[in-house]
Gaussian input, Z-matrix of N, CA and C with variables (Angstrom, degrees):
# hf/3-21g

backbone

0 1
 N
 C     1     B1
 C     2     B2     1     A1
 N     3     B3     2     A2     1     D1
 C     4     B4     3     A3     2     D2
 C     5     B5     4     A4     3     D3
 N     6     B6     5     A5     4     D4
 C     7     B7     6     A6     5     D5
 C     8     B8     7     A7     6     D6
 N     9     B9     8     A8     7     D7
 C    10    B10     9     A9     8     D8
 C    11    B11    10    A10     9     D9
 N    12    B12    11    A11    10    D10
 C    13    B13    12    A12    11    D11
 C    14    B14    13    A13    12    D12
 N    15    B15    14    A14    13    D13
 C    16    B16    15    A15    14    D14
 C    17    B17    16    A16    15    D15
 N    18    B18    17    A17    16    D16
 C    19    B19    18    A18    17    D17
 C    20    B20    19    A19    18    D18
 N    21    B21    20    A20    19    D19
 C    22    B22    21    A21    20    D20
 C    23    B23    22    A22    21    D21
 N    24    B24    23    A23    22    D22
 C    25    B25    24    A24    23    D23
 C    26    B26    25    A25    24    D24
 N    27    B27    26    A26    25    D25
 C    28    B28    27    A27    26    D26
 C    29    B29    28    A28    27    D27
 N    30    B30    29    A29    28    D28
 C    31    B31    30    A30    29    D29
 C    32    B32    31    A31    30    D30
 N    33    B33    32    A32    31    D31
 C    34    B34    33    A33    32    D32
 C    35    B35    34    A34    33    D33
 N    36    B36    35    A35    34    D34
 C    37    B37    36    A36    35    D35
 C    38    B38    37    A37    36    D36
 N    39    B39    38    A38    37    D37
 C    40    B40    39    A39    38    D38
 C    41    B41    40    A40    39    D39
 N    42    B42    41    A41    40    D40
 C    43    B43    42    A42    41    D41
 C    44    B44    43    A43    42    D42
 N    45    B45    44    A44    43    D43
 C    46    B46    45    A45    44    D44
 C    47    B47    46    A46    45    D45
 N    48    B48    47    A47    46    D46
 C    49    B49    48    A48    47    D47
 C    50    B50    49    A49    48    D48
 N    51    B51    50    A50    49    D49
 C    52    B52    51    A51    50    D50
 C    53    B53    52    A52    51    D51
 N    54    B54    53    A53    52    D52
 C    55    B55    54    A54    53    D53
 C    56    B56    55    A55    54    D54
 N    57    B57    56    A56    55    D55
 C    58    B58    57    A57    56    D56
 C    59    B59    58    A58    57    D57
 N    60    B60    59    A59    58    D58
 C    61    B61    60    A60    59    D59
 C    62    B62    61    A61    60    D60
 N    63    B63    62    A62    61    D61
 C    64    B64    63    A63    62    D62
 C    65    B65    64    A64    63    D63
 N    66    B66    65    A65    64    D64
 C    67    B67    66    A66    65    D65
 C    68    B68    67    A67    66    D66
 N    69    B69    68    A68    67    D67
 C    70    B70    69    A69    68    D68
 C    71    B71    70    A70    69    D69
 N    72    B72    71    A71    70    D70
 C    73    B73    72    A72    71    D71
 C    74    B74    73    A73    72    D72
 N    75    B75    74    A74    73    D73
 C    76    B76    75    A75    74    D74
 C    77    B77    76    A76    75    D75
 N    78    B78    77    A77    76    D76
 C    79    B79    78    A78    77    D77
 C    80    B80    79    A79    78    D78
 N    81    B81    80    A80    79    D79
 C    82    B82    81    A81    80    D80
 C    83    B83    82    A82    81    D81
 N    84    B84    83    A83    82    D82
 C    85    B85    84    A84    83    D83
 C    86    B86    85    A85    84    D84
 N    87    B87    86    A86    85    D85
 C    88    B88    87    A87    86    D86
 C    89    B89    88    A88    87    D87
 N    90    B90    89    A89    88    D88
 C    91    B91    90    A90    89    D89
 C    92    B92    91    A91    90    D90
 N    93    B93    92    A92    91    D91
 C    94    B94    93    A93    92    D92
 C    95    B95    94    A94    93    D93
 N    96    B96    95    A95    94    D94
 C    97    B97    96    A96    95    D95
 C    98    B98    97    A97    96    D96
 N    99    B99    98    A98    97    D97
 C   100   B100    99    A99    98    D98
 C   101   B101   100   A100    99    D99
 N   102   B102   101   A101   100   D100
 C   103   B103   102   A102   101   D101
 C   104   B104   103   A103   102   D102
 N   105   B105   104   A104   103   D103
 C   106   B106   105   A105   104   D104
 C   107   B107   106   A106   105   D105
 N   108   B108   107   A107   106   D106
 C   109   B109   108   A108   107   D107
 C   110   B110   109   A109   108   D108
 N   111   B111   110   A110   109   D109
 C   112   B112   111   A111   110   D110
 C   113   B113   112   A112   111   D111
 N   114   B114   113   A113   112   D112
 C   115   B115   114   A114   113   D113
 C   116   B116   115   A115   114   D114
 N   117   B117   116   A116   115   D115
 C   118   B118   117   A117   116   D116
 C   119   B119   118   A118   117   D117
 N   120   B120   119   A119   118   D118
 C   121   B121   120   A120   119   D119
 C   122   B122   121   A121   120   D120
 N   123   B123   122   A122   121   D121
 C   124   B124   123   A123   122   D122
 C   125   B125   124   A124   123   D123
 N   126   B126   125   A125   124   D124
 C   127   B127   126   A126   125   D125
 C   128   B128   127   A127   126   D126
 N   129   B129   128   A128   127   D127
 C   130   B130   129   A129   128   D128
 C   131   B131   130   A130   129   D129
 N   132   B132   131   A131   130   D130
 C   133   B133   132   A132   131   D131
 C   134   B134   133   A133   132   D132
 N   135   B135   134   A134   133   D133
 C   136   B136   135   A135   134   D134
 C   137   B137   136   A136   135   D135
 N   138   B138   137   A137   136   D136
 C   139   B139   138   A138   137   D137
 C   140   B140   139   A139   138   D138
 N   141   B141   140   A140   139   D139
 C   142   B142   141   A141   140   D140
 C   143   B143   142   A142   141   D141
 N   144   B144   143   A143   142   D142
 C   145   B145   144   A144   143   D143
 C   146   B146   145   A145   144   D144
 N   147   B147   146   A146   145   D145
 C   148   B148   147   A147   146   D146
 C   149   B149   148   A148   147   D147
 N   150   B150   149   A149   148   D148
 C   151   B151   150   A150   149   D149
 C   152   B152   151   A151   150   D150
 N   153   B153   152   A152   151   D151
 C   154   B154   153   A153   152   D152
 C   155   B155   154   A154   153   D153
 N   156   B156   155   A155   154   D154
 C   157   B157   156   A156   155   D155
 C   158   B158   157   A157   156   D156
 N   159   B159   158   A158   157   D157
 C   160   B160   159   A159   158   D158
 C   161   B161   160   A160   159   D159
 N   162   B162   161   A161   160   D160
 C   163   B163   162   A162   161   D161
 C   164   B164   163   A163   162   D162
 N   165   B165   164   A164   163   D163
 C   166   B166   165   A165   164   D164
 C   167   B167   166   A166   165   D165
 N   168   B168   167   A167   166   D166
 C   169   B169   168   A168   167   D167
 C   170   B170   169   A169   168   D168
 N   171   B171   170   A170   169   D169
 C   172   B172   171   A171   170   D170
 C   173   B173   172   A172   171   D171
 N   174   B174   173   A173   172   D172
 C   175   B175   174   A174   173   D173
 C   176   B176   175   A175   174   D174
 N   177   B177   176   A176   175   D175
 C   178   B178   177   A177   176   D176
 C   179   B179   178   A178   177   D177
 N   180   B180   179   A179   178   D178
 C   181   B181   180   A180   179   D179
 C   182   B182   181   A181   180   D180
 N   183   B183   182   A182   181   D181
 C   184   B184   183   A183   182   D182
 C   185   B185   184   A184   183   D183
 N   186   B186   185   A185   184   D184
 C   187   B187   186   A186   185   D185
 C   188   B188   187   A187   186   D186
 N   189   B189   188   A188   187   D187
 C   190   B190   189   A189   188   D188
 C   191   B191   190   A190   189   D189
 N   192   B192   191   A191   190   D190
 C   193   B193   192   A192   191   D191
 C   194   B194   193   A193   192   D192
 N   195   B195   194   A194   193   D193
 C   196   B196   195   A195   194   D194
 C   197   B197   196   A196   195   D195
 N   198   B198   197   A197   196   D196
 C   199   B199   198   A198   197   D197
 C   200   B200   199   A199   198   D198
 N   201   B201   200   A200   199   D199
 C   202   B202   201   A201   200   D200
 C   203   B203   202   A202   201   D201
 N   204   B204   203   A203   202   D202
 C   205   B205   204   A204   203   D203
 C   206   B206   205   A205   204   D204
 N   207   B207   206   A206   205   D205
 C   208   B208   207   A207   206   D206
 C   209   B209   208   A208   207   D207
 N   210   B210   209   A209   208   D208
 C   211   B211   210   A210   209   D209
 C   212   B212   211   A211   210   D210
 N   213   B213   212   A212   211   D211
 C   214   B214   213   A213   212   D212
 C   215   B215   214   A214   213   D213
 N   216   B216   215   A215   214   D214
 C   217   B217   216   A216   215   D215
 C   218   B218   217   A217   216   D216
 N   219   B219   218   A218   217   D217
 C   220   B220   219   A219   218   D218
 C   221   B221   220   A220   219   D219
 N   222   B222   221   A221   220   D220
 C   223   B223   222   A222   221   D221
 C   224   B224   223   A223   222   D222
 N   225   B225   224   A224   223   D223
 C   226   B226   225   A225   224   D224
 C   227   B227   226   A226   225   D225
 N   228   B228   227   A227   226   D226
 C   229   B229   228   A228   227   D227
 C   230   B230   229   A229   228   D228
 N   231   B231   230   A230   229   D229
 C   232   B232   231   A231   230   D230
 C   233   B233   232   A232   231   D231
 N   234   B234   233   A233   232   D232
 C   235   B235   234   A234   233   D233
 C   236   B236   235   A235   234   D234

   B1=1.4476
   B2=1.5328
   B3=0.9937
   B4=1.7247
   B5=1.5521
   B6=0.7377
   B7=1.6483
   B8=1.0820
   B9=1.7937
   B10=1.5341
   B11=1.4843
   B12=1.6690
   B13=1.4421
   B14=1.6692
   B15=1.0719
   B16=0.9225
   B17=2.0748
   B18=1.5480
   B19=1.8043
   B20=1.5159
   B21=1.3181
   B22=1.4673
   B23=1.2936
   B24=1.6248
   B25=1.2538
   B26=1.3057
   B27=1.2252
   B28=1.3974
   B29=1.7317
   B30=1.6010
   B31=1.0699
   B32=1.4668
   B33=1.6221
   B34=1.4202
   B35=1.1304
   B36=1.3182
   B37=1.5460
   B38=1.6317
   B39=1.4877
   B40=1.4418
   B41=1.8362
   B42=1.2549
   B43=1.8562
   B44=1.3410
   B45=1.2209
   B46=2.0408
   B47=1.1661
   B48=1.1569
   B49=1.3638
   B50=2.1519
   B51=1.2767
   B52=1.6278
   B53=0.8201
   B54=1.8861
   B55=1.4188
   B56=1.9050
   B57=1.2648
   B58=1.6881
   B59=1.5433
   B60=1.2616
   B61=2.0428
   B62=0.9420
   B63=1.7332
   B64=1.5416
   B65=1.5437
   B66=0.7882
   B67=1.9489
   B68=1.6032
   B69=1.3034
   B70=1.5233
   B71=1.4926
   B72=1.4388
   B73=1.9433
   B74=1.4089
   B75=1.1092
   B76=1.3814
   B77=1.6073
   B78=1.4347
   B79=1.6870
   B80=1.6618
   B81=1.1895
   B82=1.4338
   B83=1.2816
   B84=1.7858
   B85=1.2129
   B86=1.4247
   B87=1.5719
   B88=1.1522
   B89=1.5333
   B90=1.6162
   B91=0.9096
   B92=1.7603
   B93=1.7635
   B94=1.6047
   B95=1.8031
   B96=1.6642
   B97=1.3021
   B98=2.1058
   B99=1.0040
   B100=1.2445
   B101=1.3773
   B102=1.7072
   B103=2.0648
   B104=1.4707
   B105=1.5344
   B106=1.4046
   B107=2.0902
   B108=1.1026
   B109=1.4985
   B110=1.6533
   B111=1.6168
   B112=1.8203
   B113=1.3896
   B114=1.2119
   B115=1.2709
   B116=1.3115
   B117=1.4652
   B118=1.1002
   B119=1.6534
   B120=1.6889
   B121=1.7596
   B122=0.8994
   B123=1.7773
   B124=1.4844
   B125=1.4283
   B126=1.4667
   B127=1.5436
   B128=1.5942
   B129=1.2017
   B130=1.3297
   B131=1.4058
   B132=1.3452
   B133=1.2961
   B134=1.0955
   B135=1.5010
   B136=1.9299
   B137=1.5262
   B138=1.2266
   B139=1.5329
   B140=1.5965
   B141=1.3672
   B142=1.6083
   B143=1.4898
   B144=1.8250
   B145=1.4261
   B146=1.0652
   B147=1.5307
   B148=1.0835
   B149=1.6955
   B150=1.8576
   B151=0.9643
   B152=1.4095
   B153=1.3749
   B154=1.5986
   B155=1.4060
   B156=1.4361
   B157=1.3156
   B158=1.8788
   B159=2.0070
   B160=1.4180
   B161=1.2997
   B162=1.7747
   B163=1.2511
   B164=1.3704
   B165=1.2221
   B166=1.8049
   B167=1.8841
   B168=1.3878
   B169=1.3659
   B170=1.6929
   B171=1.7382
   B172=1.4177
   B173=1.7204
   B174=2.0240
   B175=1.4348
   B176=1.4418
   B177=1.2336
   B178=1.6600
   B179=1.8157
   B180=1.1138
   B181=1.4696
   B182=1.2441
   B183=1.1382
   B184=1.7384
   B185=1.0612
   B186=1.3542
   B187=1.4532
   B188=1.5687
   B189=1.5024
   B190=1.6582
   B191=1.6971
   B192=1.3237
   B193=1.2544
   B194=1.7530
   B195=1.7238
   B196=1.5764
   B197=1.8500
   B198=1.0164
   B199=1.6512
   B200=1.6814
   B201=1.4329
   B202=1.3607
   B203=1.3458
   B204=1.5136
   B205=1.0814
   B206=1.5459
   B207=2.1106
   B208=1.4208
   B209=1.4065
   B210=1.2679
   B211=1.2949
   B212=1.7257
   B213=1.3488
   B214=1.4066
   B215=1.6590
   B216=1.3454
   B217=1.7173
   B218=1.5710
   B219=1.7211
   B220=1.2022
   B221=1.4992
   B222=1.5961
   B223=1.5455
   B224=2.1812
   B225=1.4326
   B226=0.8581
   B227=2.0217
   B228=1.1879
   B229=1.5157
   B230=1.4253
   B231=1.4873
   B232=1.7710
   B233=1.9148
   B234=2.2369
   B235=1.7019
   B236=1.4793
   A1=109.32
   A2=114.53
   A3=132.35
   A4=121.43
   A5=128.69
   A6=116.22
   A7=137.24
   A8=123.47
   A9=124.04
   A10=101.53
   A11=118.85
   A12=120.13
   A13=121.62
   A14=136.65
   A15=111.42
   A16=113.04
   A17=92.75
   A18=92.41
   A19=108.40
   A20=87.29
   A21=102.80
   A22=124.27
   A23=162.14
   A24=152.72
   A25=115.53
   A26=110.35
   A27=116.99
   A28=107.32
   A29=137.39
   A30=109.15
   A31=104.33
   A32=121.39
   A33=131.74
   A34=110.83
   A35=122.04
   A36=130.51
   A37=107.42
   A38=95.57
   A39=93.75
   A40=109.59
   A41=121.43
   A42=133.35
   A43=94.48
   A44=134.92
   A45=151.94
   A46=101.37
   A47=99.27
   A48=143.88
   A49=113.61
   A50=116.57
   A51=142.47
   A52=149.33
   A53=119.25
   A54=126.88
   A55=107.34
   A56=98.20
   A57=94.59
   A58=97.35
   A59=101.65
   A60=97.80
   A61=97.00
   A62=103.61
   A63=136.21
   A64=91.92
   A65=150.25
   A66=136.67
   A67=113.74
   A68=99.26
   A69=99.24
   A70=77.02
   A71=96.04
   A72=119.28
   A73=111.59
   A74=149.30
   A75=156.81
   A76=102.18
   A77=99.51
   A78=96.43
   A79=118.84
   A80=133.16
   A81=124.32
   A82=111.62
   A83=124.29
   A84=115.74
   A85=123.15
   A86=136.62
   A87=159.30
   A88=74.15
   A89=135.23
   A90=149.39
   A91=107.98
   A92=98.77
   A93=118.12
   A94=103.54
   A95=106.25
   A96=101.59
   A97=79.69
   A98=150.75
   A99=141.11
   A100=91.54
   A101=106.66
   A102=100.15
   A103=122.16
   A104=96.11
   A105=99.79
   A106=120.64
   A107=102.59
   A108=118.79
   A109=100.06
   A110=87.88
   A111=93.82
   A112=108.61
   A113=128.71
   A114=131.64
   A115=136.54
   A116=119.54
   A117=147.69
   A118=147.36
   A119=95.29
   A120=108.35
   A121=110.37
   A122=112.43
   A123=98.11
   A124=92.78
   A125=105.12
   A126=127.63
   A127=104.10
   A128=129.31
   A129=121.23
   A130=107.01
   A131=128.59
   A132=138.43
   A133=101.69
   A134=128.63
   A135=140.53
   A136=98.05
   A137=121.01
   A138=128.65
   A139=112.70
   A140=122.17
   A141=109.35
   A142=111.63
   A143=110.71
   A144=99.48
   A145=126.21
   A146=155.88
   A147=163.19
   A148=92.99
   A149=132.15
   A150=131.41
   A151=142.01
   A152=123.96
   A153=133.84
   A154=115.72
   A155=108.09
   A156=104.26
   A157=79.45
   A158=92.72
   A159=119.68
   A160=104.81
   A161=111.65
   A162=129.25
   A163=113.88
   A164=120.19
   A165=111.71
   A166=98.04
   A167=102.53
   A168=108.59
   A169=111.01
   A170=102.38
   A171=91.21
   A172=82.78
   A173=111.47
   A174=112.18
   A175=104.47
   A176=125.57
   A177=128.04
   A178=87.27
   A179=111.88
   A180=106.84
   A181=103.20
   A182=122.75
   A183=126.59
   A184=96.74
   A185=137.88
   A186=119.06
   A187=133.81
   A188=100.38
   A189=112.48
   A190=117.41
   A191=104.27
   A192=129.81
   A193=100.30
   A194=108.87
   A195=101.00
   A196=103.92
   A197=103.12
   A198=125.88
   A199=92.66
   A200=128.22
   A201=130.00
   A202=120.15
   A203=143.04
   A204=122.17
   A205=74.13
   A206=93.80
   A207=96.51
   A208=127.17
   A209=129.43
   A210=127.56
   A211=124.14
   A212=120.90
   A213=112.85
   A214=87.12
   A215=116.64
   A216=116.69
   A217=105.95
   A218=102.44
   A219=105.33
   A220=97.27
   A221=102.52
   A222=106.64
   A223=89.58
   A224=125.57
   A225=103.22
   A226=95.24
   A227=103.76
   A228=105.20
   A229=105.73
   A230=109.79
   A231=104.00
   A232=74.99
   A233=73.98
   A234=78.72
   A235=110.69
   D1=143.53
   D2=-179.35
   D3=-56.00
   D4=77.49
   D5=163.75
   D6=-51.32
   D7=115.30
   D8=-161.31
   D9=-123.41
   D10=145.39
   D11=171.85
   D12=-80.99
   D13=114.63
   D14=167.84
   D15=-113.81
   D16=138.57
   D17=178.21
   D18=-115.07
   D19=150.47
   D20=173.29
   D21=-139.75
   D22=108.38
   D23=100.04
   D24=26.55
   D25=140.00
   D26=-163.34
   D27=-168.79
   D28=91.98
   D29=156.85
   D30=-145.49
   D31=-174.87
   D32=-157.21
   D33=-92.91
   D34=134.83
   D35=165.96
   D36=-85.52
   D37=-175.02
   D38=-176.61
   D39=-77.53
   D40=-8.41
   D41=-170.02
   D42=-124.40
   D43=-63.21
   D44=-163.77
   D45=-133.64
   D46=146.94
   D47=141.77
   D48=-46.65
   D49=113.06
   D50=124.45
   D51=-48.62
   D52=82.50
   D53=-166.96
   D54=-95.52
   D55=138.15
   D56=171.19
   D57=-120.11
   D58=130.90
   D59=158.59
   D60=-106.01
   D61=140.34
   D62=-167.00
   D63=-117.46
   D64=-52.30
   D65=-172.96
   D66=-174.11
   D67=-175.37
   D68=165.04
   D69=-144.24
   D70=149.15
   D71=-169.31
   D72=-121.13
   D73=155.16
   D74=-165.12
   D75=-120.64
   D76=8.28
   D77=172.20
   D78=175.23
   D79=119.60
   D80=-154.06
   D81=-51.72
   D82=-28.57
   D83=176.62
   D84=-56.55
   D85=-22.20
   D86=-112.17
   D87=-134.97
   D88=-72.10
   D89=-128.32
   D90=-84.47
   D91=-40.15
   D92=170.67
   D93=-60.03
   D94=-59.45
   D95=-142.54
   D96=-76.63
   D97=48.86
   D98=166.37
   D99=-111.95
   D100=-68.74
   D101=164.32
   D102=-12.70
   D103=-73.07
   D104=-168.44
   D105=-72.66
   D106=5.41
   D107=172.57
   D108=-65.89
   D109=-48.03
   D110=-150.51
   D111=-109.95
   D112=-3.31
   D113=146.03
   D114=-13.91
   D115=-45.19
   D116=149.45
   D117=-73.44
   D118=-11.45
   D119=162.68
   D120=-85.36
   D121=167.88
   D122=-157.98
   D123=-99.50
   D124=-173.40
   D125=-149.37
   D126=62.48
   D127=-36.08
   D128=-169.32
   D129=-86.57
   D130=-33.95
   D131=174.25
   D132=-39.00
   D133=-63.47
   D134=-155.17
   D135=-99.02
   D136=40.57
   D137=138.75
   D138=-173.09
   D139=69.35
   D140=177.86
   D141=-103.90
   D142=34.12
   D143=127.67
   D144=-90.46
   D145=-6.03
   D146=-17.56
   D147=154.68
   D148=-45.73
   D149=162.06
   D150=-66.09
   D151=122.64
   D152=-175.67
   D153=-108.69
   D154=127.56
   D155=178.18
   D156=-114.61
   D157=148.65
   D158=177.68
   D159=-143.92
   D160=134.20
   D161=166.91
   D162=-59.37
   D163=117.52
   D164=173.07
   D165=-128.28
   D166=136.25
   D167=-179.17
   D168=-78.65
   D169=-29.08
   D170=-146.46
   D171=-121.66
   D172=143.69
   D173=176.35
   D174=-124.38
   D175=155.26
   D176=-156.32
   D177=-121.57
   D178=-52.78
   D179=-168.45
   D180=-114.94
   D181=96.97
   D182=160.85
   D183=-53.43
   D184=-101.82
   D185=-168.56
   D186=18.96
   D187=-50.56
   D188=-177.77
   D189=-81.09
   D190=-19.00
   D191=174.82
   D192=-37.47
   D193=114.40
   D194=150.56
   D195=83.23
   D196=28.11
   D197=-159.96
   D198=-121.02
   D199=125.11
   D200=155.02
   D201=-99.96
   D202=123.26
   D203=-160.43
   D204=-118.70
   D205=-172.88
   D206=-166.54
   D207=67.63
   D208=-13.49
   D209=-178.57
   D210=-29.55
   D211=-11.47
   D212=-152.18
   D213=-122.06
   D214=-7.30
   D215=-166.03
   D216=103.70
   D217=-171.94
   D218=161.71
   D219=-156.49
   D220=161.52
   D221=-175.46
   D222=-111.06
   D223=152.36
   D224=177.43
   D225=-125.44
   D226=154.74
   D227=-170.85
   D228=-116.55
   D229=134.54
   D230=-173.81
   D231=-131.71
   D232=149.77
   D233=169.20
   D234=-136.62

């Protein structure tokens, strides 16, 4: 069976918790160098422990396969 990466972003508000999904990868190398893309946009900058990589066996939409979302950062707004 296939092994797929999937990452995710993750940090605390002042009430909850802020999840971002960043991709599902066809290989951890694929899966790091997407981390290390975005490491440096903002919102991601001021938490890059904040990223999880997870083993998932099973993928529903190839299509999405190998896809980085988030690319530009994110700003987050509390009111």
């Amino acid at each position: 069976m296939k092994t797929y990466y999937e990452v995710d972003h993750k940090h605390k508000l002042i009430d909850h918790y802020e999840k971002k999904h960043i991709g599902i990868f066809s290989s951890l190398q694929k899966a790091e160098a997407a981390i290390k893309n975005l490491q440096n946009k903002p919102g991601f900058k001021d938490t890059p422990e904040g990223f999880k990589v997870k083993k998932i066996m099973r993928l529903l939409k190839y299509r999405l396969l190998d896809n980085t979302y988030w690319v530009d950062g994110y700003d987050t707004y509390t009111y």
